[in-house]
C-alpha positions in Angstrom: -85.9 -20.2 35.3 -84.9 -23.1 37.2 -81.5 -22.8 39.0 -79.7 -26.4 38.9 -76.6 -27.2 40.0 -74.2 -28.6 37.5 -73.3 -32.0 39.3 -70.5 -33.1 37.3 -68.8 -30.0 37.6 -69.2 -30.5 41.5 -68.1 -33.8 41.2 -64.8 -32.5 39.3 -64.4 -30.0 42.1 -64.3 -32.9 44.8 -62.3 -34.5 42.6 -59.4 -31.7 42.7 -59.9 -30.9 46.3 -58.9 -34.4 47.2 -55.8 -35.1 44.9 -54.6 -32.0 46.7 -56.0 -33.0 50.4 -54.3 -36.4 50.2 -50.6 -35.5 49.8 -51.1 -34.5 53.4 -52.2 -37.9 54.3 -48.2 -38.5 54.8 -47.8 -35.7 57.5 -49.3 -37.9 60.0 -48.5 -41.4 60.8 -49.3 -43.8 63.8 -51.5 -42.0 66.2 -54.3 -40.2 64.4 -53.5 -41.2 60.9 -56.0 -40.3 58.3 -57.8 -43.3 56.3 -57.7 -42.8 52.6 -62.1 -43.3 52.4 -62.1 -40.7 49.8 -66.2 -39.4 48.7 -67.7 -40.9 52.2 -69.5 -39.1 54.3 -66.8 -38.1 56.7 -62.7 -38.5 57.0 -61.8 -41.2 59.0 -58.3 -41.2 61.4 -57.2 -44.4 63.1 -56.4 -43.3 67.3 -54.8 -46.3 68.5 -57.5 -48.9 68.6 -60.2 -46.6 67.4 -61.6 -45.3 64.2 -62.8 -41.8 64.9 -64.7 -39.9 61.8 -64.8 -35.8 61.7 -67.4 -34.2 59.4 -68.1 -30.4 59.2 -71.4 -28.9 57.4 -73.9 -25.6 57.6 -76.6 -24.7 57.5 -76.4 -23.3 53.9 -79.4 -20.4 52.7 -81.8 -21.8 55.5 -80.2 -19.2 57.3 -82.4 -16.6 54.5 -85.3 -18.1 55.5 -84.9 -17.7 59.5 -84.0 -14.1 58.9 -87.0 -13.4 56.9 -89.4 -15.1 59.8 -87.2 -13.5 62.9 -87.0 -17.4 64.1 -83.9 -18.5 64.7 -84.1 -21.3 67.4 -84.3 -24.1 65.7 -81.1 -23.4 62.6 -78.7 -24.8 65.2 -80.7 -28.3 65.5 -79.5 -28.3 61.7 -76.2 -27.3 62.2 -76.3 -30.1 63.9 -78.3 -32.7 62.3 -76.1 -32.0 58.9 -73.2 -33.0 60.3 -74.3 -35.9 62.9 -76.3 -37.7 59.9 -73.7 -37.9 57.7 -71.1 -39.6 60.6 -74.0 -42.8 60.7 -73.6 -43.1 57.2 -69.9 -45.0 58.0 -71.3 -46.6 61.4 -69.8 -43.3 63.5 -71.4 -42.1 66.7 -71.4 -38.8 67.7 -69.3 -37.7 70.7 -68.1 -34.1 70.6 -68.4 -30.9 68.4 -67.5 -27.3 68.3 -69.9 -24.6 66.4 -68.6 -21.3 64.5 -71.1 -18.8 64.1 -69.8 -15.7 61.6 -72.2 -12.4 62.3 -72.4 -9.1 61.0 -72.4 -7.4 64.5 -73.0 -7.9 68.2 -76.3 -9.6 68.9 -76.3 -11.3 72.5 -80.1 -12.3 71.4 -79.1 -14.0 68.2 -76.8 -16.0 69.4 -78.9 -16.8 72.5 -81.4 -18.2 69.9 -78.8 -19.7 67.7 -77.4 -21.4 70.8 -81.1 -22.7 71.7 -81.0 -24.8 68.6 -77.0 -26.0 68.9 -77.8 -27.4 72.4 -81.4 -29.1 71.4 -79.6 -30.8 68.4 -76.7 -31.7 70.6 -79.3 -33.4 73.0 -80.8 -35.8 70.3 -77.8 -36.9 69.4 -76.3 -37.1 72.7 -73.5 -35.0 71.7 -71.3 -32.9 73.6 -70.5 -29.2 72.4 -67.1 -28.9 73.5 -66.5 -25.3 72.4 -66.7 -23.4 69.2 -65.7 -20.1 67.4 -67.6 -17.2 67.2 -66.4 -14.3 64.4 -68.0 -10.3 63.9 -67.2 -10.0 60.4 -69.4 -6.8 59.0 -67.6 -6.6 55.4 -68.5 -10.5 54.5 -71.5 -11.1 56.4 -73.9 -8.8 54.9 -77.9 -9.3 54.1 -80.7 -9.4 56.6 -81.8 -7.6 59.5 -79.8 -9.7 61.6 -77.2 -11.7 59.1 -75.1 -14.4 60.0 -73.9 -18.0 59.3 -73.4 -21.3 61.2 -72.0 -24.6 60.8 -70.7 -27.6 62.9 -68.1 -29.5 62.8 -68.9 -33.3 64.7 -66.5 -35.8 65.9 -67.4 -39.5 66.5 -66.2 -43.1 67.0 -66.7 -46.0 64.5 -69.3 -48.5 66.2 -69.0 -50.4 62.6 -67.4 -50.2 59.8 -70.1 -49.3 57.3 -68.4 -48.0 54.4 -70.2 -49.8 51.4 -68.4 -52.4 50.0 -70.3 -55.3 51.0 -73.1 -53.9 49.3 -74.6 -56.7 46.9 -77.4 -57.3 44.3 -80.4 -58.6 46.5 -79.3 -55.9 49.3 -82.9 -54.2 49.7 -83.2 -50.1 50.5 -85.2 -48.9 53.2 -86.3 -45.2 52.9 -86.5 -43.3 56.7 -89.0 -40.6 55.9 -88.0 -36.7 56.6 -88.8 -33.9 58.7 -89.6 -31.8 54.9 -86.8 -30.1 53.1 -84.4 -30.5 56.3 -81.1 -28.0 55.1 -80.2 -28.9 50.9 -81.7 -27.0 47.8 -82.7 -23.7 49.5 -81.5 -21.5 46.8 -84.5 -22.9 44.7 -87.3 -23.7 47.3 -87.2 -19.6 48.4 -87.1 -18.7 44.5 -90.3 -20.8 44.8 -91.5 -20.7 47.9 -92.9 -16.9 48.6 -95.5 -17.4 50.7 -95.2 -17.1 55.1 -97.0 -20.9 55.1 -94.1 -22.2 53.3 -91.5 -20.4 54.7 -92.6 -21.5 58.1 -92.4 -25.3 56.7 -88.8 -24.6 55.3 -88.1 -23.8 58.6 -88.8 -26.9 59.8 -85.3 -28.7 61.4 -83.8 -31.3 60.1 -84.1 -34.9 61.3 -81.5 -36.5 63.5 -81.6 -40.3 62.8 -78.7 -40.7 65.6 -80.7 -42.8 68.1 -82.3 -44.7 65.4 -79.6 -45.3 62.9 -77.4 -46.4 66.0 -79.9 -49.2 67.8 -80.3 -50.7 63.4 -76.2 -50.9 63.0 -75.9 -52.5 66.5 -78.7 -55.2 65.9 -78.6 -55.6 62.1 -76.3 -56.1 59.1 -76.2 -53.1 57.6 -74.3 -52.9 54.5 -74.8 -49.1 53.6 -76.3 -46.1 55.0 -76.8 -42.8 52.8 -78.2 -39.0 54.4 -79.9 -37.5 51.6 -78.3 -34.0 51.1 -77.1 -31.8 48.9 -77.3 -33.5 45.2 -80.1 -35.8 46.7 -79.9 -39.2 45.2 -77.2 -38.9 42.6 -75.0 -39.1 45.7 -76.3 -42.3 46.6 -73.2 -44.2 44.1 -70.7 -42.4 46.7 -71.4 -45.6 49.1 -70.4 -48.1 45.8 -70.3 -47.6 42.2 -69.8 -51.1 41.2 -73.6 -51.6 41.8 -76.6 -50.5 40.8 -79.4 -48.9 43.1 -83.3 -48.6 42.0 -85.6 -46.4 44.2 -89.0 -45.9 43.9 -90.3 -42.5 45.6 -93.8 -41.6 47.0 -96.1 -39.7 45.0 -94.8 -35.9 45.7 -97.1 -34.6 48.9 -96.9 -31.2 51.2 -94.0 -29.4 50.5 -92.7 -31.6 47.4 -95.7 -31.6 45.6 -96.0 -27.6 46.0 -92.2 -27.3 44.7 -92.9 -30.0 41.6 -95.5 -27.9 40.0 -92.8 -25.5 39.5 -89.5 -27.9 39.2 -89.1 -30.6 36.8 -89.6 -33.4 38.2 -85.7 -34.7 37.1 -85.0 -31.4 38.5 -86.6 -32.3 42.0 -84.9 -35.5 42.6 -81.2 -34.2 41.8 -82.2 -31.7 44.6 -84.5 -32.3 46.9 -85.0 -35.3 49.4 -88.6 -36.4 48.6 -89.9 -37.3 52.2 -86.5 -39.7 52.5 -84.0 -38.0 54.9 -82.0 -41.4 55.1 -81.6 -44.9 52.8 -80.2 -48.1 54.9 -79.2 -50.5 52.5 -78.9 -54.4 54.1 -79.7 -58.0 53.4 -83.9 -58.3 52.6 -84.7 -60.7 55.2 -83.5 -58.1 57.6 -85.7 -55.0 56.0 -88.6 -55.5 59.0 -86.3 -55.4 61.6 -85.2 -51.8 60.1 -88.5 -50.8 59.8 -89.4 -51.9 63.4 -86.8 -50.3 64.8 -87.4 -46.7 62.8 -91.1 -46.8 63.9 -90.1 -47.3 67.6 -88.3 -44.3 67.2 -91.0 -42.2 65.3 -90.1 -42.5 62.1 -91.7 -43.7 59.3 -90.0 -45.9 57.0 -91.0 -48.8 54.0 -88.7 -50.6 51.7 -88.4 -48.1 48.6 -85.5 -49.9 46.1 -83.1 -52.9 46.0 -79.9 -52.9 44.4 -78.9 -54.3 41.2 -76.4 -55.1 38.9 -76.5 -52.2 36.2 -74.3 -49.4 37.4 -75.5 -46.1 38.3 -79.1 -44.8 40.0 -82.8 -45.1 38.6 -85.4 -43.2 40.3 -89.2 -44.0 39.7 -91.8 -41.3 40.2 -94.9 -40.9 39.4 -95.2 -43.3 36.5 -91.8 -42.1 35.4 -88.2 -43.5 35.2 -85.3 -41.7 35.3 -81.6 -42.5 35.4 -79.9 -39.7 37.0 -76.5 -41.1 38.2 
C-alpha cells in the first residue's frame, strides 16, 4: 500500500501553527520586526533598512538511506540546499547559517563526514556557517548503525521582493530541472526503492539553484519563484491563490519512472518533484533570458506551464490531466 500524506490535514496543521505563531508578532517592534508573509517560503523581519528572511529545514528520512550505504558526505549539501532554496523563492540571498546535528553517541567520524557535506553546500551558496548545535541524545535517536539527524537553519537578505502578488495570467513557468529526488517523499521512495542502484541515486544531493536563481532576479522580472519540496506541486498556490497555474511535466524517466510503476501517478506528483527542483514564474517575453541564464549555470530548464485564470493547479502527464490543488 501506498503511503500518502493527507495534504489538507497538513494544511490545517499550518494553519493552527500560525494563528498561534503570530500573536508573537507584537513582542517585537522597530528593529527586527517580523513581516506578517504567512505560507511563504521563509519569515521575513524588517532590520532597519533591510529585509532579512530565516528559514530552517532537514534533511528528513534521507538520513535512512545514507545509513544503509555508510555514505554520509554528501546529507549536509542537503541540509543545506533545503533551506537555501526555499530563501530564493522570496528574492533572499543566503548569508549565514548554523547546523544542529542530534546523534545517538559519540562519532568524531560521522560528524567529520556530516561536516564534509555542510561546508560543500555552504560553498555553492556562498554561505557562511556561523556556528551550530550539536546534541548526544541515545533515548530519541535510535535506528542505524550510526543514527542521527541534521538540519539547517539559513539566514539571508532580500535582493527583491518576490513574494507572488504580481503574478498574472500570461506570466509563463519555467521548470529548472533536478538533481533526482533531492530530500521530500523518502518515506515512500525506500518502501520502493530496495535495491543498492537506487539507493545510491537517492543519495544523490540536492540542487542548490543559489547562483542561478540570484543572477535571473537581478536581470529579470521575476514575479514568482517556487522550490519543489515536500507536497510537490500542490504547494505551488502558496506563492498566489487568486490565480491559476497549468504545468505540463516530462514523460517520467530514471528514478521517476522506476517509482511510477509502483505509485499512482496522482500519487507521484503530490510527492515527488518530477525532474523540476525549481518553477520561476515571469512575464513570457522574458522566459529565454531564464533559460539562458539556467543553462550557463548547468542546469537544464524549458518553459513547462503558464498561469491562468481558473483557481488552483493542473498537472499534465503522460496524456493525463489532473487537478490536484
Amino acid at each position: 500500500m501506498e503511503y500518502q500524506i493527507d495534504i489538507p490535514k497538513v494544511k490545517k496543521m499550518h494553519g493552527n501553527i500560525w494563528e498561534n505563531i503570530k500573536k508573537t508578532f507584537s513582542f517585537r517592534k522597530g528593529f527586527g520586526e517580523p513581516l506578517p508573509i504567512f505560507g511563504h517560503y521563509g519569515g521575513l523581519f524588517q532590520c532597519g533598512s533591510e529585509i532579512l528572511v530565516m528559514h530552517t529545514d532537514g534533511v528528513g528520512t534521507k538520513v535512512l538511506v545514507a545509513q544503509e550505504l555508510g555514505k554520509y558526505d554528501t546529507v549536509g549539501i542537503d541540509a543545506v540546499a533545503m533551506s537555501v532554496n526555499d530563501i530564493l523563492c522570496v528574492g533572499g540571498e543566503p548569508l549565514v547559517g548554523v547546523d544542529y546535528l542530534a546523534l545517538a553517541k559519540e562519532d568524531t567520524e560521522l560528524v567529520e563526514e556530516i561536516t564534509k557535506g555542510l561546508v560543500k553546500g555552504a560553498e555553492e551558496s556562498n554561505c557562511a556557517i556561523i556556528g551550530g548545535e550539536t546534541a548526544i541524545m541515545p533515548d530519541i535517536i535510535k535506528g542505524g548503525e550510526k543514527p542521527f539527524d541534521l538540519a539547517f537553519t539559513v539566514v539571508g537578505r532580500i535582493k527583491k521582493q518576490i513574494y507572488g502578488n504580481e503574478i498574472a495570467q500570461g506570466d509563463v513557468i519555467v521548470g529548472l530541472a533536478s538533481n533526482g529526488l533531492h530530500s521530500n517523499g523518502y518515506t515512500l521512495a525506500r518502501k520502493v526503492l530496495t535495491s543498492k542502484e537506487w539507493k545510491e541515486e537517492m543519495l544523490k544531493p540536492t540542487k542548490i539553484y543559489a547562483s542561478a536563481i540570484l543572477e535571473m532576479i537581478d536581470v529579470c522580472d521575476v514575479h514568482g519563484i517556487a522550490h519543489i519540496t515536500g507536497g510537490a506541486f500542490t504547494k505551488v498556490v502558496r506563492l498566489n491563490n487568486n490565480v491559476g497555474y497549468e504545468i505540463e511535466l516530462p514523460e517520467p524517466e530514471g528514478i521517476f519512472k522506476e517509482l511510477s510503476k509502483s505509485v499512482e501517478l496522482e500519487n507521484m506528483v503530490k510527492t515527488f518533484n518530477m525532474g523540476i527542483g525549481m518553477l520561476v514564474i515571469l512575464p513570457q517575453d522574458r522566459a529565454d533570458t531564464i533559460i539562458n541564464i539556467a543553462k550557463k549555470h548547468d542546469i537544464d530548464a524549458d518553459i513547462v506551464g503558464k498561469i491562468t485564470t481558473e483557481k488552483g493547479v493542473v498537472v499534465k502527464c503522460k496524456d493525463k490531466k489532473m487537478k490536484i490543488a
